[in-house]
Short mmCIF file of the C-alpha atoms (twelve columns), coordinates in Angstrom:
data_MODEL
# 
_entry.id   MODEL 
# 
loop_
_atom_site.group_PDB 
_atom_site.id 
_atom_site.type_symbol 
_atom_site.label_atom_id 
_atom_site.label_alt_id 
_atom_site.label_comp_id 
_atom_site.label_asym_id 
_atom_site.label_seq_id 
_atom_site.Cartn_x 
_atom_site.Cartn_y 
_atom_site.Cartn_z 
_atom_site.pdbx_PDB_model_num 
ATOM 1   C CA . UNK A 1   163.444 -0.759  116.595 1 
ATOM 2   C CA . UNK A 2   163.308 -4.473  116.209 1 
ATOM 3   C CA . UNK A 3   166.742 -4.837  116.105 1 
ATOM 4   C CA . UNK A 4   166.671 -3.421  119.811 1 
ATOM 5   C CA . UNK A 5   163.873 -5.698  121.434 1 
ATOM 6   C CA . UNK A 6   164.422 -9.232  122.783 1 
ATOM 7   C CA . UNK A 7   163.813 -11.745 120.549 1 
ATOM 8   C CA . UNK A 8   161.060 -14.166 121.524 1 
ATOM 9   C CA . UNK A 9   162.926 -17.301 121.691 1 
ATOM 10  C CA . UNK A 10  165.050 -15.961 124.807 1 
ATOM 11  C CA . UNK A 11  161.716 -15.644 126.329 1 
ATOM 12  C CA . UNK A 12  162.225 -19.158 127.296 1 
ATOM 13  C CA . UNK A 13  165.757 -18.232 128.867 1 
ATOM 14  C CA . UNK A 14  164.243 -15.468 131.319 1 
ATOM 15  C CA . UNK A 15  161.104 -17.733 132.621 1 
ATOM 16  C CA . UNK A 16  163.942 -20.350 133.760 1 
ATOM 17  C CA . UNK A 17  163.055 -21.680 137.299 1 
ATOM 18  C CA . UNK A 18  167.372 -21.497 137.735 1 
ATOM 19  C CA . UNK A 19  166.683 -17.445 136.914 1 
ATOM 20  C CA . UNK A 20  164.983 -17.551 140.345 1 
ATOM 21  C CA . UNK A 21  169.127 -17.853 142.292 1 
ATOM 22  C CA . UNK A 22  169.932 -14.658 140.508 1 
ATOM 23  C CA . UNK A 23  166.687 -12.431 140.246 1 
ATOM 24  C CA . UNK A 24  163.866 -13.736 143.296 1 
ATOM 25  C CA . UNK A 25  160.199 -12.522 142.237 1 
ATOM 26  C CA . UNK A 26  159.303 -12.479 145.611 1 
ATOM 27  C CA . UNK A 27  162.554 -10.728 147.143 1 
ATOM 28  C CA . UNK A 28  162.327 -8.216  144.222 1 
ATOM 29  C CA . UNK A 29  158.992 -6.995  144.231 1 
ATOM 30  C CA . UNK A 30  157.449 -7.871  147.950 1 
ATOM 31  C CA . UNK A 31  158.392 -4.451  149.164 1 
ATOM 32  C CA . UNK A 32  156.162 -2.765  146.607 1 
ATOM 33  C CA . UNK A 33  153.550 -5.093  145.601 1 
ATOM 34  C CA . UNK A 34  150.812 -6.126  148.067 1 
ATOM 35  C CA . UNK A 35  147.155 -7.607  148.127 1 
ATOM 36  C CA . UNK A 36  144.414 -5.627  145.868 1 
ATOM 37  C CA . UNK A 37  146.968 -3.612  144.089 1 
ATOM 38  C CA . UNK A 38  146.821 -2.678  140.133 1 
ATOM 39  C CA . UNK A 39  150.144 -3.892  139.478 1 
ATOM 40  C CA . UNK A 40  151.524 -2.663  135.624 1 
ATOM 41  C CA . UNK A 41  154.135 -4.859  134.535 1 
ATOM 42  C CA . UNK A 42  155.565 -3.226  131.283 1 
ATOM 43  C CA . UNK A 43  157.456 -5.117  128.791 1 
ATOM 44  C CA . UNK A 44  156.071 -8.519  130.703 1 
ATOM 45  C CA . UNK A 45  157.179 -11.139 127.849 1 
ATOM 46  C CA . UNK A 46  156.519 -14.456 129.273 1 
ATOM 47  C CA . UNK A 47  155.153 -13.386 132.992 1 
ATOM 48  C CA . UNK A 48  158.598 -14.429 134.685 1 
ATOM 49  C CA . UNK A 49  157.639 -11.358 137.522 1 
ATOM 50  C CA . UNK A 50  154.044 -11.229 136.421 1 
ATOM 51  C CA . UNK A 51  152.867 -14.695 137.654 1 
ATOM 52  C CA . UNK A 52  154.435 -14.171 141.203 1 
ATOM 53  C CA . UNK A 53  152.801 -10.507 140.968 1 
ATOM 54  C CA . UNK A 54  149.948 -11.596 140.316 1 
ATOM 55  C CA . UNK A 55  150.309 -14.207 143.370 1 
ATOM 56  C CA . UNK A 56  151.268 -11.021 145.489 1 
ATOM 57  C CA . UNK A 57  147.609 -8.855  144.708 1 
ATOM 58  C CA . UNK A 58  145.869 -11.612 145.670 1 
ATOM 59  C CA . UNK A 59  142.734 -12.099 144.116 1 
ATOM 60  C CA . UNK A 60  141.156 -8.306  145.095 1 
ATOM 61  C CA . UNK A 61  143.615 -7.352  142.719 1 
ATOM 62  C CA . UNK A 62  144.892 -7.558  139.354 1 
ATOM 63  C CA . UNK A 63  148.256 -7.439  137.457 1 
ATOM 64  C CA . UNK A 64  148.310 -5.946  133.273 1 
ATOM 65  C CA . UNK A 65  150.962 -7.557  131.307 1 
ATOM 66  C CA . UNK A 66  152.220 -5.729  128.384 1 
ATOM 67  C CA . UNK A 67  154.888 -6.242  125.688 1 
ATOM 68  C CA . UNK A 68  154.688 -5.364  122.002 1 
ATOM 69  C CA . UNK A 69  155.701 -9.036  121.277 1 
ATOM 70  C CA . UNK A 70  152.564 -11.481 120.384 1 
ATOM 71  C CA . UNK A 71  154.619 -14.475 120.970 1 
ATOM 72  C CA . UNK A 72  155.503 -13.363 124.280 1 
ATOM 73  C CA . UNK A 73  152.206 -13.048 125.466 1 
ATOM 74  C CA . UNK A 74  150.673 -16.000 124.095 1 
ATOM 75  C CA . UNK A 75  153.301 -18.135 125.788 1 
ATOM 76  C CA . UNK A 76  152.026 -15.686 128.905 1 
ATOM 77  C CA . UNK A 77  148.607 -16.495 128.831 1 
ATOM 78  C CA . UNK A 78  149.533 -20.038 128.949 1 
ATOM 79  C CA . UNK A 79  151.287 -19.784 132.137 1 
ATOM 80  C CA . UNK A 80  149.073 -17.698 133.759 1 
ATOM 81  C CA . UNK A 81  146.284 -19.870 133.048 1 
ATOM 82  C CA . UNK A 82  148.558 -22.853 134.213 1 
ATOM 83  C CA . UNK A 83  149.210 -21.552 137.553 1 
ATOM 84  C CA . UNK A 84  145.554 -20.183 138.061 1 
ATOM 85  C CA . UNK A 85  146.420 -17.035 137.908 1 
ATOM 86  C CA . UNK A 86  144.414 -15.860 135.000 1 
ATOM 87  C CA . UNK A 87  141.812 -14.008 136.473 1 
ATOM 88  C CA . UNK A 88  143.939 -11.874 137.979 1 
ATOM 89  C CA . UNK A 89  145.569 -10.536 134.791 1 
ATOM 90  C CA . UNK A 90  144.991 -8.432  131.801 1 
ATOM 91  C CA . UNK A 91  147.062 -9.128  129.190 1 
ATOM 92  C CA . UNK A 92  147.609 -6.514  126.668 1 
ATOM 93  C CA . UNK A 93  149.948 -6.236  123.143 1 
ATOM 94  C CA . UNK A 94  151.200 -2.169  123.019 1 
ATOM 95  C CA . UNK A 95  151.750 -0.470  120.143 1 
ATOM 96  C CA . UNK A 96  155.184 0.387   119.336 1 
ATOM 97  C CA . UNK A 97  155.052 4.284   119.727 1 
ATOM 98  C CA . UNK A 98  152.894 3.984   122.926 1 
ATOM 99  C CA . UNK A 99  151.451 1.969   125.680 1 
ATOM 100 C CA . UNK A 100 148.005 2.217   124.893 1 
ATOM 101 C CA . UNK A 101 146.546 1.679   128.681 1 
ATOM 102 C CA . UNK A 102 144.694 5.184   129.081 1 
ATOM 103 C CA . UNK A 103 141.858 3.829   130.488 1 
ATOM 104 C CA . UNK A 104 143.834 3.040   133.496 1 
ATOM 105 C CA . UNK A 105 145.237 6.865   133.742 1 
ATOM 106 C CA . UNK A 106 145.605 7.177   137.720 1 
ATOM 107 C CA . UNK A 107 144.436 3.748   138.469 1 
ATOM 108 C CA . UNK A 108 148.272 2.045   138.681 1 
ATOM 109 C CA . UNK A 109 149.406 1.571   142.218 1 
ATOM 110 C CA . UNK A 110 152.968 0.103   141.441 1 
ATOM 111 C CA . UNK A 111 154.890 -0.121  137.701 1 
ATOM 112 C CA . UNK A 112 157.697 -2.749  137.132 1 
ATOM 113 C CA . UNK A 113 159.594 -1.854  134.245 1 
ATOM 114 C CA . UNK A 114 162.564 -4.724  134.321 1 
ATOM 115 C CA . UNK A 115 165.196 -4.798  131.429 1 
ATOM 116 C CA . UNK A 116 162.581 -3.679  129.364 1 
ATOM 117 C CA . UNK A 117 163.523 0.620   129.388 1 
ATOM 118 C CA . UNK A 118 166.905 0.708   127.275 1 
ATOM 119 C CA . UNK A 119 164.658 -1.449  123.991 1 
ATOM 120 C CA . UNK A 120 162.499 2.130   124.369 1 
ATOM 121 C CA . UNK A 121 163.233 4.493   121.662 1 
ATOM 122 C CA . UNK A 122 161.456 7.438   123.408 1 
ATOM 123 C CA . UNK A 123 162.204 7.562   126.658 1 
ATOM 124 C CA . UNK A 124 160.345 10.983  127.702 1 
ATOM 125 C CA . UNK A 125 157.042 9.523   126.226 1 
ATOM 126 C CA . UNK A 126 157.205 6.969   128.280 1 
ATOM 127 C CA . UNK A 127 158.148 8.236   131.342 1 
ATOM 128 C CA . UNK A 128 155.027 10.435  130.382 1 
ATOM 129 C CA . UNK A 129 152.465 7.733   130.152 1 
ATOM 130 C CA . UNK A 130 154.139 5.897   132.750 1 
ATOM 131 C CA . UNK A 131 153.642 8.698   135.143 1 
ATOM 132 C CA . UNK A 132 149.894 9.439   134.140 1 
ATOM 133 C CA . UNK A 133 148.651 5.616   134.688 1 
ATOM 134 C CA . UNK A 134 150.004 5.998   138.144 1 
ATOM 135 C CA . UNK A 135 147.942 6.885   141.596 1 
ATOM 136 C CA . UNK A 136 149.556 10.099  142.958 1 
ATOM 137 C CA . UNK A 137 152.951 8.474   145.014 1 
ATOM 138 C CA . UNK A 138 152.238 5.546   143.203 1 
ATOM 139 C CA . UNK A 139 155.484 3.931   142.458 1 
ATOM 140 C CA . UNK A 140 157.991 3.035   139.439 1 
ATOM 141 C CA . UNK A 141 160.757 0.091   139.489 1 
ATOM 142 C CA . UNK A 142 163.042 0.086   137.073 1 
ATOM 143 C CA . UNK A 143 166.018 -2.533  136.669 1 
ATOM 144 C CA . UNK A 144 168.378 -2.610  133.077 1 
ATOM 145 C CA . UNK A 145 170.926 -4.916  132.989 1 
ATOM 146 C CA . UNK A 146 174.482 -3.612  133.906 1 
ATOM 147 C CA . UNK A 147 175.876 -5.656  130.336 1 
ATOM 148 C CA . UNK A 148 173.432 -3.654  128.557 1 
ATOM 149 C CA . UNK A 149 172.801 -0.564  129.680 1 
ATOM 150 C CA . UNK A 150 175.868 1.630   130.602 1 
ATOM 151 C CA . UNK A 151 176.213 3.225   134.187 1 
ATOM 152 C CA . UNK A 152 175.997 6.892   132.007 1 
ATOM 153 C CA . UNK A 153 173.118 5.883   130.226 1 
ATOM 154 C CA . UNK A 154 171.375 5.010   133.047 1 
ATOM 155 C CA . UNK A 155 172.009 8.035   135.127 1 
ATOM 156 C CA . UNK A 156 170.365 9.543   131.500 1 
ATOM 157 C CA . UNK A 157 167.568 7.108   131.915 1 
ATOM 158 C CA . UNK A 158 166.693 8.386   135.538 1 
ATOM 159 C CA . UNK A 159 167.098 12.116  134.983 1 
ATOM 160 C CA . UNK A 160 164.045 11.813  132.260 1 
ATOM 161 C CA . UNK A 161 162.083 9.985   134.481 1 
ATOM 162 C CA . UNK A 162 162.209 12.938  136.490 1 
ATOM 163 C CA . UNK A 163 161.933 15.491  133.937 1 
ATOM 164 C CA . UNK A 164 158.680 13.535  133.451 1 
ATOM 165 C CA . UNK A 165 156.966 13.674  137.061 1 
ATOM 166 C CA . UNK A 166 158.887 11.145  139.073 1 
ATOM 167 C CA . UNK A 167 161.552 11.525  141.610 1 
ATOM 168 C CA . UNK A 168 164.043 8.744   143.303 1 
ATOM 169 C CA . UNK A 169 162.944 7.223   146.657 1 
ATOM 170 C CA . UNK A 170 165.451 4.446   146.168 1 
ATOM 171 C CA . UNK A 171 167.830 2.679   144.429 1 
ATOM 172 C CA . UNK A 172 167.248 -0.779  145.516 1 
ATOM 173 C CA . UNK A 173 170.562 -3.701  145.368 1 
ATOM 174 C CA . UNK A 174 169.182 -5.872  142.399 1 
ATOM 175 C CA . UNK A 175 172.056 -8.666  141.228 1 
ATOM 176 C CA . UNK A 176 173.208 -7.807  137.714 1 
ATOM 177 C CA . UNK A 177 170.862 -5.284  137.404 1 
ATOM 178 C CA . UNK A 178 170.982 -0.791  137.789 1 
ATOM 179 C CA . UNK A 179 168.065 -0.699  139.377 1 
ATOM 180 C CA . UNK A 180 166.124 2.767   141.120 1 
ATOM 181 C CA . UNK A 181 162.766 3.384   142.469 1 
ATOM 182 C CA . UNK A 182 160.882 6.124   141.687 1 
ATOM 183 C CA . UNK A 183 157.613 8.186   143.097 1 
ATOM 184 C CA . UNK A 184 155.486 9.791   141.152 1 
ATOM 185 C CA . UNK A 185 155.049 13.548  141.828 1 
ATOM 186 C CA . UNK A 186 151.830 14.614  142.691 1 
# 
């Protein structure tokens, strides 16, 4: 598996203020993220969409940052705390095999999952867990890179996500990026 995950040093790549021309935090995510949400950002790293996310819940609500990648989210917790945002987000190292949130089963309003789903070995498991943190019609964005992930392998990607409780509401224009947006099924 670790041959498949980011390495941490590129980290510093994606939290690039020039990042910001191709893939806009706010333009992104303000359709689905709003004030006193429980925002799940999955495979975080360094808080690139979770610092403007947690900007977006405002301080009623609350953004939790995971990645399986230590070094990630100790370079996260810096920049949270930088911008203030801190007390607005949880910041959580997953296991490899799962998430490890169930405490929050039902609790999620929104999920970003952003290049993060194609370094997943089991995709059905985590559509699974995915699907029981969120709120019934809570919502899932997902967005792999086009030089990554294949057109065919992310039609794959989609059709287990709703084998797994979710069904396409969208498929929103994201530069660079195969991107969809999924419901949960209640």
């Amino acid at each position: 598996m670790a041959q498949r995950v980011c390495p941490v040093w590129i980290g510093y790549f994606l939290i690039s203020p020039i990042r910001r021309m191709i893939h806009n935090p706010k333009a992104i995510l303000g359709p689905y993220a709003r004030e006193g949400m429980t925002v799940l950002d999955f495979g975080s790293a360094m808080g690139y969409f979770s610092v403007p996310l947690a900007r977006m819940v405002g301080p009623s609500g609350k953004v939790i940052c995971v990645d399986m990648q230590e070094g990630m989210l100790k370079r996260l917790e810096k920049r949270a705390s930088e911008a203030g945002m801190a007390s607005r987000m949880e910041i959580r190292l997953s296991q490899q095999t799962s998430l490890a949130l169930g405490e929050y089963a039902g609790q999620i309003d929104f999920v970003l999952a952003f290049a993060v789903v194609h370094e997943v070995p089991d995709h059905p498991r985590l559509f699974r867990e995915l699907a029981a943190l969120l709120k019934p019609l809570g919502s899932l964005l997902v967005a792999e890179p086009k030089g990554h992930v294949s057109e065919d392998d992310f039609v794959r990607t989609v059709s287990v996500a709703e084998q797994q409780g979710f069904r396409v509401v969208g498929r929103p224009r994201i530069l660079r990026s195969r991107a969809v947006l999924l419901k949960k099924v209640p």
